[in-house]
VOFI-244759 format. One record per residue (C-alpha): chain; y, z, x. Coordinates in Angstrom, 2 decimals. Example, Ala and Ser with C-alpha at 12.3 -4.5 7.8 and 13.67 -1.06 7.14 Angstrom:
<volums>
<unit A | v -4.50 | w 7.80 | u 12.30>
<unit A | v -1.06 | w 7.14 | u 13.67>
</volums>
This chain:
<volums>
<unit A | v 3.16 | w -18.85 | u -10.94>
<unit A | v 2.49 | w -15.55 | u -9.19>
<unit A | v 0.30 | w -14.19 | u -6.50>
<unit A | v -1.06 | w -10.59 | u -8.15>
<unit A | v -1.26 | w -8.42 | u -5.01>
<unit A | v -3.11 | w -4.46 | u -5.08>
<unit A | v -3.03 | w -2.50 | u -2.57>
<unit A | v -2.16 | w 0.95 | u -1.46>
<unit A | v 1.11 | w 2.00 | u 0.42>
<unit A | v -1.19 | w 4.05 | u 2.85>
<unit A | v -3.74 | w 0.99 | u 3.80>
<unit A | v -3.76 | w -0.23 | u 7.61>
<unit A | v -5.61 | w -3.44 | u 6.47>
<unit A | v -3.07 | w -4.29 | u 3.67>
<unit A | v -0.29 | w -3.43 | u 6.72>
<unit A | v -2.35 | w -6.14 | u 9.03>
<unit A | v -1.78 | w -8.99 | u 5.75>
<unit A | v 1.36 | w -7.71 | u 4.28>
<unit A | v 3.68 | w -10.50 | u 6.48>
<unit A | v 0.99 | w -13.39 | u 5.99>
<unit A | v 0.49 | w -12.72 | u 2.14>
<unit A | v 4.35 | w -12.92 | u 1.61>
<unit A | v 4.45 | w -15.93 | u 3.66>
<unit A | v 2.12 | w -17.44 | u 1.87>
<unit A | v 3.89 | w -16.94 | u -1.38>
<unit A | v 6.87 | w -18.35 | u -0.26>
<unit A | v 5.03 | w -21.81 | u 1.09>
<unit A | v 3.26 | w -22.00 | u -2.05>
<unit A | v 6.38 | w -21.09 | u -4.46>
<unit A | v 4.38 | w -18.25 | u -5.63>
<unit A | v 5.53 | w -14.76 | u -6.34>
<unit A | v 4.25 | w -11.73 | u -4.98>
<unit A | v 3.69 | w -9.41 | u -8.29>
<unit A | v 3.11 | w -6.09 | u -6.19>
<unit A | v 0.69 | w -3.40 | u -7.91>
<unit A | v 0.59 | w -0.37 | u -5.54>
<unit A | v -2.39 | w 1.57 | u -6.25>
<unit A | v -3.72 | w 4.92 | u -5.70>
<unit A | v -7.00 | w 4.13 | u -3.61>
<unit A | v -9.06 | w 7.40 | u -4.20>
<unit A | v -9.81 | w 6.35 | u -8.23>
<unit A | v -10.01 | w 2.54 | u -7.73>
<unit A | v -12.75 | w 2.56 | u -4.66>
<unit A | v -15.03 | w 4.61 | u -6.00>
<unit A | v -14.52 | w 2.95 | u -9.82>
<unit A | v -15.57 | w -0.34 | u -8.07>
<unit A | v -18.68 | w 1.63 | u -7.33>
<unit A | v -17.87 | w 1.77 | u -3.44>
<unit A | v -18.17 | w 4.75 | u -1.40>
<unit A | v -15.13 | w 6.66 | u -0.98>
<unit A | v -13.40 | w 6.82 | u 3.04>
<unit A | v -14.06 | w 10.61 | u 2.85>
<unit A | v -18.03 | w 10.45 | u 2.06>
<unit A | v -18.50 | w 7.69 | u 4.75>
<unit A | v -20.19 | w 8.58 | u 7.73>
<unit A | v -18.69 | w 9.11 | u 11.30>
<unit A | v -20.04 | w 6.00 | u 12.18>
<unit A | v -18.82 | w 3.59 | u 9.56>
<unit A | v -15.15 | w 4.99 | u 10.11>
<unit A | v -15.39 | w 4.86 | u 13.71>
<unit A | v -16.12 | w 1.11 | u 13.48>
<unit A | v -13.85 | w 0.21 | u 10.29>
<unit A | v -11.12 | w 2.31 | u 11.11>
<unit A | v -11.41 | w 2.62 | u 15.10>
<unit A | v -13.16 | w -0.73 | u 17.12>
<unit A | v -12.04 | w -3.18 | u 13.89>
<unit A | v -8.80 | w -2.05 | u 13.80>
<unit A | v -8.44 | w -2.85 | u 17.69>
<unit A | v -9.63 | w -5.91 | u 17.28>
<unit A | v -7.24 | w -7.20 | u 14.67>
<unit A | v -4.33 | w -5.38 | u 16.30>
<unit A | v -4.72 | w -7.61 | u 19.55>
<unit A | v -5.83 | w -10.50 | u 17.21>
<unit A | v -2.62 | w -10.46 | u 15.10>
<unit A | v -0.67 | w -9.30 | u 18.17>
<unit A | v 0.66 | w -6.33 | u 15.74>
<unit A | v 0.71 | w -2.97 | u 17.54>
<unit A | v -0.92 | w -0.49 | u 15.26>
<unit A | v -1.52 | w 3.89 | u 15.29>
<unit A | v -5.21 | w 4.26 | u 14.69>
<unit A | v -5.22 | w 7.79 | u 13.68>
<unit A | v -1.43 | w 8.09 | u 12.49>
<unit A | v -0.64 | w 12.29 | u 11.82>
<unit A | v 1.22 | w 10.99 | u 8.43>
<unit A | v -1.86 | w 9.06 | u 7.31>
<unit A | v -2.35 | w 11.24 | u 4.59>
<unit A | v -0.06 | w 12.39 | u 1.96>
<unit A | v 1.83 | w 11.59 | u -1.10>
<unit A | v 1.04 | w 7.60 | u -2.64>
<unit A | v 3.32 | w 8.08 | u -5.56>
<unit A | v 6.71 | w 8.38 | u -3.97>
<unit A | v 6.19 | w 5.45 | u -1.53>
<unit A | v 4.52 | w 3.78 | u -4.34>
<unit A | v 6.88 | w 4.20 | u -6.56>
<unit A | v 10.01 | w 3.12 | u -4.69>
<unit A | v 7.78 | w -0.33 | u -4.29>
<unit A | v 8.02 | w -0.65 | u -7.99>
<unit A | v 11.55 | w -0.12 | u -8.55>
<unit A | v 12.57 | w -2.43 | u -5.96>
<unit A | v 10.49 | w -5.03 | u -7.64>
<unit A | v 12.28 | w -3.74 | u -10.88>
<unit A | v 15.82 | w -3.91 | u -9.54>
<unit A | v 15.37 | w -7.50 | u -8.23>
<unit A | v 15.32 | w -6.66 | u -4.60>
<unit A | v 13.02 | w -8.07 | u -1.66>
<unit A | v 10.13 | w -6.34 | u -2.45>
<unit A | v 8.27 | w -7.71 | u -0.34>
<unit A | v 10.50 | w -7.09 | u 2.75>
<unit A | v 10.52 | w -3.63 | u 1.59>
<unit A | v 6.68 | w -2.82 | u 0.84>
<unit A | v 5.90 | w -4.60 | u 4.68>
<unit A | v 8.76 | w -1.85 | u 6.02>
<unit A | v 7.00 | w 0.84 | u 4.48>
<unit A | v 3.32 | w -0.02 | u 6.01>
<unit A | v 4.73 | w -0.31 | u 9.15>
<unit A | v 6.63 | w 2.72 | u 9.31>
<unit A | v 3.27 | w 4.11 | u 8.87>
<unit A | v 0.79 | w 2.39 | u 10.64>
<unit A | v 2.94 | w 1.47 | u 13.79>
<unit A | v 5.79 | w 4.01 | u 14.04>
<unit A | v 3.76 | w 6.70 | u 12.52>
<unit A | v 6.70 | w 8.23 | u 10.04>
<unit A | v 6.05 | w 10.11 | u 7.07>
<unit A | v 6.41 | w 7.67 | u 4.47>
<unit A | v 5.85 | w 10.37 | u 1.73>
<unit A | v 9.42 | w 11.82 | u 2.40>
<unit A | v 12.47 | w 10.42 | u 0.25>
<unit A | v 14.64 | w 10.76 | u 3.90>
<unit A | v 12.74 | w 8.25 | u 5.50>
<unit A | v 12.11 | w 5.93 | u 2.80>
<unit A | v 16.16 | w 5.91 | u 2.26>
<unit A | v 16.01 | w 4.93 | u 5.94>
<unit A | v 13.64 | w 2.45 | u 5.40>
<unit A | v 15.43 | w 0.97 | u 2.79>
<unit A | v 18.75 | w 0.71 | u 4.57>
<unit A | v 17.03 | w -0.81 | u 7.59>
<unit A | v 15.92 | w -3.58 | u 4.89>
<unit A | v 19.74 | w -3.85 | u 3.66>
<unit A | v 19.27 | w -2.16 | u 0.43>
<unit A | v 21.01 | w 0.94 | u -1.25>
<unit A | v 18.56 | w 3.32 | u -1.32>
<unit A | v 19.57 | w 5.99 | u -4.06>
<unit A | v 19.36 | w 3.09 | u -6.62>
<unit A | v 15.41 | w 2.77 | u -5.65>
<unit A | v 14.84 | w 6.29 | u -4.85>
<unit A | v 16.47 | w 7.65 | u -8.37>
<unit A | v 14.50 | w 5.22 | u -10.85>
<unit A | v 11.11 | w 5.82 | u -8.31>
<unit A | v 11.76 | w 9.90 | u -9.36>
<unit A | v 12.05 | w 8.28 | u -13.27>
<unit A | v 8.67 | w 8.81 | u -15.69>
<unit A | v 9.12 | w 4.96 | u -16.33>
<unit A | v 8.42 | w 4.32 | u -12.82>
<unit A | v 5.62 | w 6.84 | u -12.37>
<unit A | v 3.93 | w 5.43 | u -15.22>
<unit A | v 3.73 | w 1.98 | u -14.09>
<unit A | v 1.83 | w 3.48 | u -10.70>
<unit A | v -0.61 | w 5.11 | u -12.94>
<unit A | v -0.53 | w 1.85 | u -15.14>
<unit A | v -1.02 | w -0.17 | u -11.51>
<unit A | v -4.16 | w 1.83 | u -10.83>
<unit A | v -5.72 | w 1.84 | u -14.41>
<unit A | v -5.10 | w -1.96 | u -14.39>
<unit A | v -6.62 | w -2.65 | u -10.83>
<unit A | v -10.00 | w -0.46 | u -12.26>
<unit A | v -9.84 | w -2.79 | u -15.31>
<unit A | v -10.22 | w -5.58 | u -13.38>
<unit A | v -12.58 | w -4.63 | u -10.54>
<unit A | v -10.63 | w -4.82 | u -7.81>
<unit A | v -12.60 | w -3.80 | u -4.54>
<unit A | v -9.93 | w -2.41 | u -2.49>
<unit A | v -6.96 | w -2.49 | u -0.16>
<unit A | v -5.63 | w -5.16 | u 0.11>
<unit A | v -6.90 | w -7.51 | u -2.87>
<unit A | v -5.04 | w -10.62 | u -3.82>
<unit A | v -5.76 | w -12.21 | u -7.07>
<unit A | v -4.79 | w -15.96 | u -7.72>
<unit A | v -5.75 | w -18.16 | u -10.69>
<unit A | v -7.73 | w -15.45 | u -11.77>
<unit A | v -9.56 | w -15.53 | u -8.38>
<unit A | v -10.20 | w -12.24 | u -6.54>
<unit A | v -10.00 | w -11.70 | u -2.68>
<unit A | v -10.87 | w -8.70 | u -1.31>
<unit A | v -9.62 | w -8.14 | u 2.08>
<unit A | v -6.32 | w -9.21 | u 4.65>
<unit A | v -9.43 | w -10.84 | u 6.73>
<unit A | v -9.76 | w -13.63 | u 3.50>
<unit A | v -6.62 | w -14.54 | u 3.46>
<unit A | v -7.70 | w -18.24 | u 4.58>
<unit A | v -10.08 | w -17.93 | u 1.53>
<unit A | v -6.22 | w -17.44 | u -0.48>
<unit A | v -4.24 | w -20.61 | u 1.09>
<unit A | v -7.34 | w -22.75 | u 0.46>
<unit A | v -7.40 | w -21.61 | u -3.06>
<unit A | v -3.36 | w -21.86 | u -3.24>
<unit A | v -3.50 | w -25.98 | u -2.16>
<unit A | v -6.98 | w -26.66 | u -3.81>
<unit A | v -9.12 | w -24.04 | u -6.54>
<unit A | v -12.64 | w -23.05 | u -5.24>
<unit A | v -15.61 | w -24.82 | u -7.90>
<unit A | v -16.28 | w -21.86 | u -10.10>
<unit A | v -19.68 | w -21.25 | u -10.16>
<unit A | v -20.59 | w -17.72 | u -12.18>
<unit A | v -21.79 | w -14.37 | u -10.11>
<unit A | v -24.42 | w -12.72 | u -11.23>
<unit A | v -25.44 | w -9.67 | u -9.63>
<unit A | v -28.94 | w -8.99 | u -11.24>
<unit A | v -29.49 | w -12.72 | u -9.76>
<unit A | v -29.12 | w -11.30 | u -6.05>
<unit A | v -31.05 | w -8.01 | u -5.92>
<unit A | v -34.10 | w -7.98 | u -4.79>
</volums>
């Protein structure tokens, strides 16, 4: 039984549910199946307007007041306009999916990674402070940093990404159980209801909802 978890290595929001969602698993006796993805194809695949085309104002609030907010909510301190924000998804990315390869705490390690970003503002893109990162979580880093370089590993992030368009997943960070989909850090109460009891299914359809 597994908890399917998307997200990308560079999302504040899936940095502000990355301790809860792994808590979660472990009350429920659920696995975390981490699927880094890289955010720029799946957003706008979902038919959602990429964070570069939105307007001043819609970042301001998402990424500015909202982030605020759920910083003092969650008591988790938090860089609103980190300098490393940007920059390379495949590295950090990858190292997630060879820790989850190798058998180590992924989960431990993919939380250290968003927070390196998001409240200590590192450069999570360089293999120097990912090593760091993944001594400071008690793991030998060259094992995870030399199969992360490996095409096997690349090709699972690219196979992470495909697989997240395939199956409509909104954004960062989207948790899928029982075939369920829940977009967001700010549903996660949506996720332990559905972990002790399933939601009726009723089907969606959109053309039933437009006016």
């Amino acid at each position: 039984m597994t908890i399917d978890y998307y997200y990308s290595v560079r999302s504040v929001y899936a940095y502000f549910g990355a301790h809860r969602i792994a808590e979660l698993g472990r009350r429920s006796g659920r696995k975390l199946r981490h699927f880094p993805v890289d955010l720029s194809q799946v957003v706008p695949a979902f038919g959602s307007v990429p964070f570069s085309e939105r307007t001043a104002k819609i970042r301001a609030y998402q990424f500015g007041r909202e982030l605020e907010r759920w910083s003092e909510w969650l008591e988790m301190p938090v860089v609103a306009d980190p300098v490393h924000h940007y920059g390379d998804r495949e590295l950090p990315s990858s190292c997630v999916l060879a820790a989850q390869q190798l058998g180590q705490d992924v989960d431990r390690l993919s939380n250290a990674i968003l927070t390196a970003l998001w409240r200590d503002d590192r450069d999570i893109g360089k293999p120097e402070v990912l090593a760091t990162i993944a001594i400071d979580c008690d793991m030998a880093p060259d094992p995870i940093l030399e199969l992360a370089l490996s095409p096997e590993i690349r090709q699972q992030f690219a196979d992470c990404t495909a697989q997240a368009i395939k199956n409509a997943v909104p954004g960062s960070p989207t948790y899928v159980v029982d075939g369920e989909v829940f977009y967001g850090q700010d549903r996660l109460m949506f996720v332990e209801r559905q972990l002790q009891q399933a939601f009726r299914h009723n089907e969606f359809h959109p053309d039933k909802h437009t006016s």
